[in-house]
C-alpha positions as CSV (number, residue, x, y, z in Angstrom):
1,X,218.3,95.2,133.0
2,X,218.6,97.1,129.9
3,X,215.5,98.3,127.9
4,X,215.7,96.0,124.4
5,X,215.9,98.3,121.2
6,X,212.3,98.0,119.2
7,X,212.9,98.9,116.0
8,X,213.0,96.6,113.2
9,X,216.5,96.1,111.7
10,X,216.8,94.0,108.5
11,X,220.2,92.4,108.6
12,X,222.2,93.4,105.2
13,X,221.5,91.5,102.2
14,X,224.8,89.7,100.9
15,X,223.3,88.7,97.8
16,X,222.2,90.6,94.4
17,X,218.8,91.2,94.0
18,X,218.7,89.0,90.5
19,X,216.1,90.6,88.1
20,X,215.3,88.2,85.6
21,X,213.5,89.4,82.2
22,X,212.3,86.7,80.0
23,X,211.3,87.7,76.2
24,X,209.2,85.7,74.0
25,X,211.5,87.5,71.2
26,X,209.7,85.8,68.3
27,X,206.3,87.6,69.8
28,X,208.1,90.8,70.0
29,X,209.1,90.6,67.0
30,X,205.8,90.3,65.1
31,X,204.0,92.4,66.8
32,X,206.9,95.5,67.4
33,X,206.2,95.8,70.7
34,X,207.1,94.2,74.4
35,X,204.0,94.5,75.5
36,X,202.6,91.2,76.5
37,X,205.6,89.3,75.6
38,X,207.7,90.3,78.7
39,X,207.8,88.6,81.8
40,X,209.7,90.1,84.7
41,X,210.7,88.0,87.6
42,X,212.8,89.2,91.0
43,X,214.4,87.1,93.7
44,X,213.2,89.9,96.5
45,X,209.6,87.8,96.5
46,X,210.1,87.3,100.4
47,X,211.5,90.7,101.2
48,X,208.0,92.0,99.4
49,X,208.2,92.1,95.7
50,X,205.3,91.8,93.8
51,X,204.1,91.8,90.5
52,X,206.3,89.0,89.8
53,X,205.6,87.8,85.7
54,X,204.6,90.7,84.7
55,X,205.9,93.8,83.1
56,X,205.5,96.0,86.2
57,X,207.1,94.5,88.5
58,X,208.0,95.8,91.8
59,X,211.1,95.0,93.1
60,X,211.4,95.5,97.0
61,X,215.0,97.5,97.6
62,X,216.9,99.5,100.0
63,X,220.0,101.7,100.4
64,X,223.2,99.7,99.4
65,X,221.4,96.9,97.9
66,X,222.6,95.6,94.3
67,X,220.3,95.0,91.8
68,X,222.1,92.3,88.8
69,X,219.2,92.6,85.3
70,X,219.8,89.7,82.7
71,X,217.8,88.9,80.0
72,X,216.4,85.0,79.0
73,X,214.5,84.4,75.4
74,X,212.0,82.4,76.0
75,X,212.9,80.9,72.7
76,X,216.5,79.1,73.3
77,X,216.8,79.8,69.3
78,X,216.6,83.7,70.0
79,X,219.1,86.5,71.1
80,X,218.2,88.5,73.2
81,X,220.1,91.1,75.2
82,X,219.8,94.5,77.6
83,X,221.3,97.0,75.7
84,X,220.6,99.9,78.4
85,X,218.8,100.5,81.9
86,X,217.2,103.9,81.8
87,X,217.0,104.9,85.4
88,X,217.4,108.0,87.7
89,X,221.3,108.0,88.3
90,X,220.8,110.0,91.5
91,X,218.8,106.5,92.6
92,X,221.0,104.2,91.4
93,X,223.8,103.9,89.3
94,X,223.4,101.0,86.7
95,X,226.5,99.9,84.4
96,X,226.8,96.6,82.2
97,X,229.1,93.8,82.7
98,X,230.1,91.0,81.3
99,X,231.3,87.7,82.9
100,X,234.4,86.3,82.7
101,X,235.8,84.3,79.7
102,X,232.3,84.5,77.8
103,X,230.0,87.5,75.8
104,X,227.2,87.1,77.9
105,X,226.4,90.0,79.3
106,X,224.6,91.4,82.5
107,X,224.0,94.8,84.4
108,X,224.4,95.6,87.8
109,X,223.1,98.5,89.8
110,X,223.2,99.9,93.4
111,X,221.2,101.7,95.5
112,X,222.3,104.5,96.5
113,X,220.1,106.0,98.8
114,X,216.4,105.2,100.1
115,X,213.0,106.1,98.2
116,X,209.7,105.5,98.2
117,X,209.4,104.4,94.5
118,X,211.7,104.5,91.2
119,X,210.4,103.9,87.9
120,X,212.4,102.2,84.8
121,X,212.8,101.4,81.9
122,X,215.1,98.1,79.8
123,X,216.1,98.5,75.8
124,X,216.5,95.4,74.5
125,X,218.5,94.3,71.7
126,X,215.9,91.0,70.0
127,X,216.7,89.2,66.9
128,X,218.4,91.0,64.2
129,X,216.8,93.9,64.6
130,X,218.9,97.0,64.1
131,X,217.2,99.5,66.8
132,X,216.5,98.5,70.5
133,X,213.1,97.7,72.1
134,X,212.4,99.6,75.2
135,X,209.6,98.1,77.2
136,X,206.2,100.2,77.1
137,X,205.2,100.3,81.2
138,X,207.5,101.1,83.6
139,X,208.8,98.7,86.0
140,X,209.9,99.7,89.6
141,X,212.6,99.8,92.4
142,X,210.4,99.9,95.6
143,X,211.3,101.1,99.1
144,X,210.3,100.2,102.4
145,X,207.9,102.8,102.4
146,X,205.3,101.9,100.4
């Protein structure tokens, strides 16, 4: 009989990691600033993402995983959009998208190698406002390391 290999291996992820950011965009607004009015939410929770609702969040990745960011305002009267992911290209290379038939828009990222931690940062387009928002803490693409 045949010693049984030991080490863990996690099965490939089919699925997007979905990053979900949802802006109270009338709160922005008035007070020029993200901060406290963004809520960040991941669909890694089981995989070991934490931080979930808050603006740090810590999204649990790994090599070849895709990463899909779309922005909801709180207020269904608001717009609200990502205008940019500012991330380490060399990490993982981020583009936006949008879906078929419609303007809504979306970015999708993929990871292209393993890490310990990535930090970044979203620029939002709220309101009418002419220049972007860019949210004032980092959040984070985590590896398995940490």
């Amino acid at each position: 009989m045949e010693p049984k290999d030991t080490q863990d291996h996690e099965p490939p992820r089919q699925q997007p990691i979905s990053i979900r950011a949802v802006i109270d965009v009338v709160g922005a607004l008035a007070t020029g600033s993200l901060s406290g009015n963004l809520y960040l939410l991941d669909t890694n929770r089981a995989n070991g993402s934490t931080g979930i609702g808050t603006e740090s969040l810590r999204t649990r990745v790994r090599k070849g995983d895709q990463v899909l960011w779309t922005a909801l305002p709180l207020e269904c009267e608001a717009f609200a959009s990502i205008e940019d992911i500012v991330v380490d290209k060399e990490f993982c290379m981020v583009e936006s998208r949008t879906y078929p038939g419609t303007d809504v828009s979306y970015w999708i990222g993929t990871v292209k190698r393993d890490t310990e931690i990535a930090t970044y940062y979203i620029k939002f387009k709220l309101g009418t406002r002419m220049e972007a928002m860019t949210t004032a803490s980092p959040a984070f693409l985590v590896g398995a390391a940490t």
